[in-house]
C-alpha positions as CSV (number, residue, x, y, z in Angstrom):
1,X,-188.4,105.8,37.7
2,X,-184.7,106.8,37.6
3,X,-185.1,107.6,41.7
4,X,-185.9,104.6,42.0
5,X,-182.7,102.7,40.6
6,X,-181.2,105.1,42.3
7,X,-182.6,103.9,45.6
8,X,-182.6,100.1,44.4
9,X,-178.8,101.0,43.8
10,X,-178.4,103.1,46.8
11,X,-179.9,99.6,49.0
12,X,-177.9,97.3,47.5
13,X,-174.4,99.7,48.4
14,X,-175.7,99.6,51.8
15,X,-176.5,96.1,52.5
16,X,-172.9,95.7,50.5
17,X,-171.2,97.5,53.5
18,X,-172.9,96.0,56.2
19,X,-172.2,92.4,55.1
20,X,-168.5,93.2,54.5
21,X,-168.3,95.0,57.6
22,X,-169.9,91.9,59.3
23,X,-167.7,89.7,57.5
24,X,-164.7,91.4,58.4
25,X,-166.0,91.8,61.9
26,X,-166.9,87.9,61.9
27,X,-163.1,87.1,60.8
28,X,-161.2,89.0,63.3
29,X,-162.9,86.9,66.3
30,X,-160.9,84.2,67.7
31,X,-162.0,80.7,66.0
32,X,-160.4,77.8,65.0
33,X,-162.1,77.2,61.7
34,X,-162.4,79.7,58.9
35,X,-165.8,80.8,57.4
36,X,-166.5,79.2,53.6
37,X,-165.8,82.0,52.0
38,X,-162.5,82.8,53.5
39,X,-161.8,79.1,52.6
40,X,-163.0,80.1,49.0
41,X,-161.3,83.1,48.7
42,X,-157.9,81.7,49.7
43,X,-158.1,78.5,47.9
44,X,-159.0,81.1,45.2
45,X,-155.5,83.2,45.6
46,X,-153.3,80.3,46.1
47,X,-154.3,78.6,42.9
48,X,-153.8,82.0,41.4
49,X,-150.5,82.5,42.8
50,X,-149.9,78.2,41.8
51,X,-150.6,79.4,37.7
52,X,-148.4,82.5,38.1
53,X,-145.5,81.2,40.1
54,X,-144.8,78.2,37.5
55,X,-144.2,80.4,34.0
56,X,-143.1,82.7,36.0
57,X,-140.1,80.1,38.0
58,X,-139.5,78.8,34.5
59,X,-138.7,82.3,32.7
60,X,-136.4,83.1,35.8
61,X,-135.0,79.7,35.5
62,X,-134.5,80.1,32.2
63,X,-132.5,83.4,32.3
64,X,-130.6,81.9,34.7
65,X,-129.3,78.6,32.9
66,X,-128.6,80.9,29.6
67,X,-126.1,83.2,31.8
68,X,-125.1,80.0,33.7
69,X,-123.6,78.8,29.7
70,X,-122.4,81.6,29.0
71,X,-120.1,81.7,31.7
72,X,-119.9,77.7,30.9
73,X,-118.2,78.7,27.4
74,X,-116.1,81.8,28.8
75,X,-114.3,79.4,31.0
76,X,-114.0,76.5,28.6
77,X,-112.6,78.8,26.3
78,X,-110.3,80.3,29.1
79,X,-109.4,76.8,30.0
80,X,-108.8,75.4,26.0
81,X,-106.4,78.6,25.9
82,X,-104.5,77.7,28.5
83,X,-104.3,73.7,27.4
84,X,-103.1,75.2,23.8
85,X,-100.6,77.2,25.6
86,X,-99.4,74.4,27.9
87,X,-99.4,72.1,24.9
88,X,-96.7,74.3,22.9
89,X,-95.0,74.9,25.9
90,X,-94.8,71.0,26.4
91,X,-93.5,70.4,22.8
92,X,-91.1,73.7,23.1
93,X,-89.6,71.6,26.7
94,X,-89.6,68.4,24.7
95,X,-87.7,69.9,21.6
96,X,-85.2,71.6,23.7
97,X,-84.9,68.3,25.9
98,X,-84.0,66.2,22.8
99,X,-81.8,69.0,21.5
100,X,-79.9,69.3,25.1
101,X,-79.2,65.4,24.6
102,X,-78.2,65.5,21.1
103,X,-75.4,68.4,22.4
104,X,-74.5,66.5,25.2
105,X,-74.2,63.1,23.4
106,X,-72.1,65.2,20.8
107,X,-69.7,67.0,23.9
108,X,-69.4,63.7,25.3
109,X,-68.2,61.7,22.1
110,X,-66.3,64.6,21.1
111,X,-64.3,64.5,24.4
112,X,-63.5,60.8,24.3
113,X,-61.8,61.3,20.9
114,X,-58.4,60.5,21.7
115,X,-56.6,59.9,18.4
116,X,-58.1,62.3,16.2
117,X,-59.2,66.4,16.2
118,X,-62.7,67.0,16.2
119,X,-65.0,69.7,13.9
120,X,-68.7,69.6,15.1
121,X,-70.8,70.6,12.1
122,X,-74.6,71.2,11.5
123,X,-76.5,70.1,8.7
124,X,-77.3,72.3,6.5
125,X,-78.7,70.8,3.0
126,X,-79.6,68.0,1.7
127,X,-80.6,66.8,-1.5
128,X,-84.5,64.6,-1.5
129,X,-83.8,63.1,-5.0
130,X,-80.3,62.0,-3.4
131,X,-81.2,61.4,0.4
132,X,-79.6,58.6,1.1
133,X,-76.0,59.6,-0.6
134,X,-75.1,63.0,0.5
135,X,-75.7,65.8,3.0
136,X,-74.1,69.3,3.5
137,X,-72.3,70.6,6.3
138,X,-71.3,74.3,7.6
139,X,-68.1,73.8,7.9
140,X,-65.6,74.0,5.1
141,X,-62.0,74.5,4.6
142,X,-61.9,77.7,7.0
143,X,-62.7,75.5,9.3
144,X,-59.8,73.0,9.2
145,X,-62.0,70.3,7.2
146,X,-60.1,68.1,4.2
147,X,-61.6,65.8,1.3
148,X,-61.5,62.3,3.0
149,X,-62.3,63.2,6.3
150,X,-64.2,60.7,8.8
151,X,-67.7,61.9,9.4
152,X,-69.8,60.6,12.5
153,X,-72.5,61.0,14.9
154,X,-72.7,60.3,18.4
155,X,-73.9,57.0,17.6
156,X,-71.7,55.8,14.7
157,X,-69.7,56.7,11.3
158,X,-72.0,57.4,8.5
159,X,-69.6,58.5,5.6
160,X,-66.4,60.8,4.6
161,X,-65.9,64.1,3.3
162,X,-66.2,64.5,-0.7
163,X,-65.8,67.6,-1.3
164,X,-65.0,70.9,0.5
165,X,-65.6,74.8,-0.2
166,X,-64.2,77.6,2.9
167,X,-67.6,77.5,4.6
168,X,-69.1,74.3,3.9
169,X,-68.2,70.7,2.9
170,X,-70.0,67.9,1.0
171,X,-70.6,64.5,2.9
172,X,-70.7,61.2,0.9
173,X,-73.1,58.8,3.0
174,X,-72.1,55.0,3.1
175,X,-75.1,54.3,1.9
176,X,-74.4,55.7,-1.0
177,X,-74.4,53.9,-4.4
178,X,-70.8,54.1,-5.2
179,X,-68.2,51.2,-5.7
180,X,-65.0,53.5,-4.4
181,X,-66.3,54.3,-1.1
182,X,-64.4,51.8,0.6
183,X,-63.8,51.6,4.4
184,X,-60.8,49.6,6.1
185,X,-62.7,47.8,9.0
186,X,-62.6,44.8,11.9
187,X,-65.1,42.6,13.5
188,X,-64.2,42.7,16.8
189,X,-63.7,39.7,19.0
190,X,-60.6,37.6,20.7
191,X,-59.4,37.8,17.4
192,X,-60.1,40.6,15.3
193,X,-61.1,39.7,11.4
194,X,-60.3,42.6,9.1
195,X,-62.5,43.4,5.8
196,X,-63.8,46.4,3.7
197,X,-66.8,48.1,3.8
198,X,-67.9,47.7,0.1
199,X,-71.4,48.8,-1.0
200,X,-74.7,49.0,0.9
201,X,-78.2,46.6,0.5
202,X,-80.9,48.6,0.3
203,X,-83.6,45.9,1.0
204,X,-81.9,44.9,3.9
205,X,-80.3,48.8,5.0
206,X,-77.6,46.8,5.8
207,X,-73.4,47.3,5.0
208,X,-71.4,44.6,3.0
209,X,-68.4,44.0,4.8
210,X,-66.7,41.8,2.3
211,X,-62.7,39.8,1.8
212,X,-63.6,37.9,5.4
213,X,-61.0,35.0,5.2
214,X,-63.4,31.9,4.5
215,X,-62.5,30.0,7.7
216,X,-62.8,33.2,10.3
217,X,-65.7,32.0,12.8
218,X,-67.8,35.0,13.2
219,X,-71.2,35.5,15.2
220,X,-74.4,37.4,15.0
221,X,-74.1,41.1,17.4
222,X,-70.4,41.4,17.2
223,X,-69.3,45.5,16.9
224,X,-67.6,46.6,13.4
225,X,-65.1,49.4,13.9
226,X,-62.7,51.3,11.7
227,X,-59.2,49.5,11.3
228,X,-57.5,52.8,10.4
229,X,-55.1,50.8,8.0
230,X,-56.6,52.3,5.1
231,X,-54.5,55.5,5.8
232,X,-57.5,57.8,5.8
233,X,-59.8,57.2,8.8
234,X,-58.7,57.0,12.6
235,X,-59.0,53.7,14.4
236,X,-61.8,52.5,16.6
237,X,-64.8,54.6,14.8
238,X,-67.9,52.6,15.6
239,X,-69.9,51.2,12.4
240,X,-72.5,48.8,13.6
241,X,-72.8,45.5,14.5
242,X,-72.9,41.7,12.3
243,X,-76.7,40.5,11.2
244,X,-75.7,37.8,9.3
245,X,-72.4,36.3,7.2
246,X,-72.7,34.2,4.0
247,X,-70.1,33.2,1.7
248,X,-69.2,35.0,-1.6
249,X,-70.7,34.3,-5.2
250,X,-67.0,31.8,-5.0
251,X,-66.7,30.2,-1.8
252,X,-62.9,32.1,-1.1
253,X,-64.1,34.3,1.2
254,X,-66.9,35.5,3.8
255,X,-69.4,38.8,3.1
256,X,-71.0,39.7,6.3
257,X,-74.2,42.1,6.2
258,X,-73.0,45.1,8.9
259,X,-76.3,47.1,10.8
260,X,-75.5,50.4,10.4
261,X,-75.0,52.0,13.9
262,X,-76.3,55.4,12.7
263,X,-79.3,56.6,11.6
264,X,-78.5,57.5,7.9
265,X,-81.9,58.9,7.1
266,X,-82.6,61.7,10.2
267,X,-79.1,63.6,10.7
268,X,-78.9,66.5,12.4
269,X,-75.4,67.2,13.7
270,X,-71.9,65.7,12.4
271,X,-68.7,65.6,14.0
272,X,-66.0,65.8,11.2
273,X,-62.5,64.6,12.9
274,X,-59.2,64.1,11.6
275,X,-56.4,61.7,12.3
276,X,-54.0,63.3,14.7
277,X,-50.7,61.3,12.8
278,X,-51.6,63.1,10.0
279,X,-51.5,66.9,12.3
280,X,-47.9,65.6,13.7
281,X,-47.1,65.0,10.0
282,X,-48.1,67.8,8.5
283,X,-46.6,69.7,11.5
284,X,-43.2,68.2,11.1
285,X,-43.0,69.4,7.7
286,X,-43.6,72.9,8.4
């Protein structure tokens, strides 16, 4: 029995053979159709390679997007370091542009001052519960700097010195809240009205010129300057320009509301100057 399995399987090998060998003998003759089961067989391995080459596509593709954003992120990080750095770099140029103006607006003023000796002077204090009265300076008596002095910016005078150490000095602002800061001053036009700065509106942030004769025709936009009569301040120190004119609480005299020229509340650098009469004075009695 076992012999003849053996046989049975021993056939079957055989026939096996043969019909591949005819098979394979049958496909290498010239012919322009293939057999039906080379047909099957390849239809068989291409849908086979179709299911394998899809998951297999999508992992590669996969890989390949993940290391694609990675580099995404290395560069946009590259690229939002170098727009941080150009950003301080841009603020650093701006900074340095606006202090290169204030300097030069300060060289140029400080040239045209003909009748009077110039101190530039940096801000160096100031007090927030008193802001709009006083500031500090860093330059004192050492420096040539006396109580009374004219102090301006390149855009206009904001006050005189109050007080002064060696190294520093104490600047009242004239918009501060005090009755004695007087200033001896003219509207400007083809003829000049004369008046004193006298107190500041706060609602308005405008200065009371006041003691305008009653009959002195005087219009909106026309430039306030120092009269230099008052003995302490040099002629021709800009102050601002006329917003309005009323008449006093009598109806003697004019009061005319002044725009400050200067900026009271952002001050960075001061020029502190001195009336040259007084140098030629003081000279003469040494």
């Amino acid at each position: 029995m076992p012999k003849f399995f053996l046989n049975k399987r021993l056939i079957i090998l055989l026939v096996s053979i043969m019909v591949l060998v005819a098979l394979i003998g049958f496909s290498l003759k010239e012919r322009n159709e293939l057999s039906w089961m080379e047909k099957f067989v390849k239809d068989t391995v291409v849908f086979m390679q179709s299911i394998v080459h899809k998951p297999a596509q999508f992992v590669a593709g996969f890989f390949e997007n993940v290391n694609d954003l990675r580099h995404t992120y290395e560069e946009n990080k590259r690229l939002k370091e170098h727009l941080e750095q150009y950003v301080l770099l841009q603020s650093e140029v701006e900074s340095l542009k606006k202090e290169n103006e204030r300097l030069r607006e300060l060289l140029n003023k400080k040239e045209s001052l003909r009748d009077f000796v110039a101190i530039q002077a940096t801000v160096i204090g100031r007090n927030p519960d008193r802001w709009e009265e006083t500031l500090i300076v860093n330059k004192g008596s050492q420096h040539g700097v006396k109580k009374d002095m004219a102090v301006i910016t390149p855009q206009g005078l904001i006050g005189k010195v109050r007080s002064v150490s060696p190294f520093s000095a104490t600047v009242q602002l004239l918009s501060a809240k005090d009755r004695q800061n007087r200033i001896s001053a003219f509207i400007q036009g083809d003829e000049n009205v004369f008046g004193l700065i006298e107190g500041y509106d706060e609602e308005r942030e405008a200065l009371l010129l006041k003691r305008i004769p009653y009959d002195a025709k005087i219009e909106k936009g026309q430039r306030v300057f120092t009269s230099g009569l008052g003995g302490i301040f040099p002629k021709g120190l800009f102050i601002g320009e006329v917003e309005e004119v009323v008449a006093d609480e009598y109806g003697l005299t004019q009061i005319a509301y002044i725009k400050p020229a200067a900026n009271f509340y952002d001050i960075d650098d001061v020029i502190i100057v001195k009336r040259k009469i007084e140098m030629s004075q003081e000279e003469e009695g040494q």
